[in-house]
C-alpha positions in Angstrom: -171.4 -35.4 65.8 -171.0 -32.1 67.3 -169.7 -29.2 65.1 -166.5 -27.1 66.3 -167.0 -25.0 69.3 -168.8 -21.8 69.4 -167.0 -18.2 69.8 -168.7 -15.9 72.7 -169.2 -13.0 69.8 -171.2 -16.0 67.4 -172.9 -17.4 70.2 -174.1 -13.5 71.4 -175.2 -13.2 67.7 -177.2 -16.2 67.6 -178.8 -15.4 71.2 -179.2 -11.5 70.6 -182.5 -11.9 68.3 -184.0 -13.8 71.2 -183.3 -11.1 74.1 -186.3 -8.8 73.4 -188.3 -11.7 73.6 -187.1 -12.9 76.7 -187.4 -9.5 78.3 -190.8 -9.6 77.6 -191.6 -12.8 78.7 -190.0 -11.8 82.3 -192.4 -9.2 82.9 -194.9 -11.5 81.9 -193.9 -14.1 84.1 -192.8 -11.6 87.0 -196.0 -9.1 87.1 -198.8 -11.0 85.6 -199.8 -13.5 88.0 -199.7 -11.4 90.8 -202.3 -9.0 89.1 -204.0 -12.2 87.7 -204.5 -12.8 91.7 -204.6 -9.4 93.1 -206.6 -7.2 90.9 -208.8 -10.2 89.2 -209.4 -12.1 92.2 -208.3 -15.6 90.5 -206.8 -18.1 93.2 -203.1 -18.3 92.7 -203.6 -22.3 91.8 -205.9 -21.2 89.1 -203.0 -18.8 88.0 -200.8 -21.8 88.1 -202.8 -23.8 86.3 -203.3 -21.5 83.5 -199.2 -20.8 82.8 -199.2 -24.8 83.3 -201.8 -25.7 80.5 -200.0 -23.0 78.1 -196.8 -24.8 78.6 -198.5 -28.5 78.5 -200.0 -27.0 75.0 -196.5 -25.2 74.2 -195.2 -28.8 74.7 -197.3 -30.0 71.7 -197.3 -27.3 69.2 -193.5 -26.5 69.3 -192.5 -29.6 67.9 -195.6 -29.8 65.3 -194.7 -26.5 64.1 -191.0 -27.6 64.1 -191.8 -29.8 61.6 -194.4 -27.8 59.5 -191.5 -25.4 59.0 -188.7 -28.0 58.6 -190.8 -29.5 55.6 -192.0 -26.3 54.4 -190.2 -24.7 51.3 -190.7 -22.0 49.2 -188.7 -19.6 46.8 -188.5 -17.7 50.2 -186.8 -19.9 52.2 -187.8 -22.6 54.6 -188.7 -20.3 57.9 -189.2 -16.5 56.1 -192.9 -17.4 55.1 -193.0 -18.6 59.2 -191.6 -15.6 60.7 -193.7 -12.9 58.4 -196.9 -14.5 59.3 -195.9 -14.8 63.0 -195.2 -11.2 63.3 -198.4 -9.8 62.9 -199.9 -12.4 65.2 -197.1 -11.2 68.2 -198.0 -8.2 67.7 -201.5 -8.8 68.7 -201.0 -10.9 71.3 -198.4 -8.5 73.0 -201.1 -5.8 73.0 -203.5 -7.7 74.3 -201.2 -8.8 77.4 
């Protein structure tokens, strides 16, 4: 059963974490295959089929880890241990994009 219906200002406070995210993620997906064709000389099906096979292995990990950190607790919480951990790893992997 569904719970009671969302306000706009708790629904913009769920969301709100996710929008620098998502603002990178639209550059990534705007201006990176182009150079990916241009600059690197990759065929634009090769640049397809490498944003394909990251979402075909986002399509299996996402739930695995879904689970990991549903059955994971600690005296930190649940998804705190996830997140710290995580955070260095982004960080990375934003600098190397």
């Amino acid at each position: 059963m569904l719970g009671p219906k969302l306000n706009s200002a708790r629904l913009a406070a769920f969301v709100s974490p996710e929008a620098p995210f998502a603002a990178f993620l639209m550059v990534v997906v705007v201006f990176v295959p182009p150079f990916y064709a241009g600059e690197l000389g990759l065929g634009l099906s090769a640049v397809g089929a490498i944003f394909g096979l990251t979402k075909l292995w986002d399509m299996v990990t996402d739930p695995a880890f879904g689970i990991l950190s549903d059955r994971w607790h600690t005296r930190w919480g649940r998804r705190r241990p996830w997140l710290v951990a995580s955070v260095p790893v982004l960080g990375i992997c934003t600098y190397m994009v």
